[in-house]
N, C-alpha and C positions, 0 to 999 in steps of 0.2 A: 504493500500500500504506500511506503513512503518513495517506492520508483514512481506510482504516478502523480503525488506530489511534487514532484523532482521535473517531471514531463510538464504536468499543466504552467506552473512555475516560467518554465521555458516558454513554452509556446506563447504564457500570456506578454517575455518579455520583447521577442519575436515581435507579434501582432503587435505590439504599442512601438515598435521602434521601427516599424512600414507604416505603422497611420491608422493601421486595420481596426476602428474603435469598439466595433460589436464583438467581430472576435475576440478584442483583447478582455473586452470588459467580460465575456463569459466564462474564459479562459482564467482571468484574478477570481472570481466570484467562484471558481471550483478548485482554485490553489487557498484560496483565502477558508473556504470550510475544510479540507481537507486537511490545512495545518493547524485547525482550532479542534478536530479531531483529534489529530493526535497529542499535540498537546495534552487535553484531557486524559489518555491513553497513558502517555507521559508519568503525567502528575498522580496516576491511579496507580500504577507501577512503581514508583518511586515510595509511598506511602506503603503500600503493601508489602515491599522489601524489607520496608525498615523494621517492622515485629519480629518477634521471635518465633522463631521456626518449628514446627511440631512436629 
């Protein structure tokens, strides 16, 4: 999942640096959820590690 955060990312830099506005803007709007995903993901993992182990 964090390759196609990596992809959209790209593409949306792509599109904004040819002019392309709807691509770019759809292209940010599925990098932009996709990295507040994991994030959360992130932050749930990191939490979870930190207990003691059973």
């Amino acid at each position: 999942m964090l390759y196609y955060t990596i992809v959209f990312l790209v593409i949306a830099l792509i599109a904004a640096a040819l002019g392309f506005g709807g691509v770019a803007g759809e292209a940010a709007w599925i990098a932009k959820i996709l990295f507040v995903v994991f994030l959360i993901l992130f932050i749930f993992s990191a939490i979870r590690g930190k207990g003691p182990r059973v």
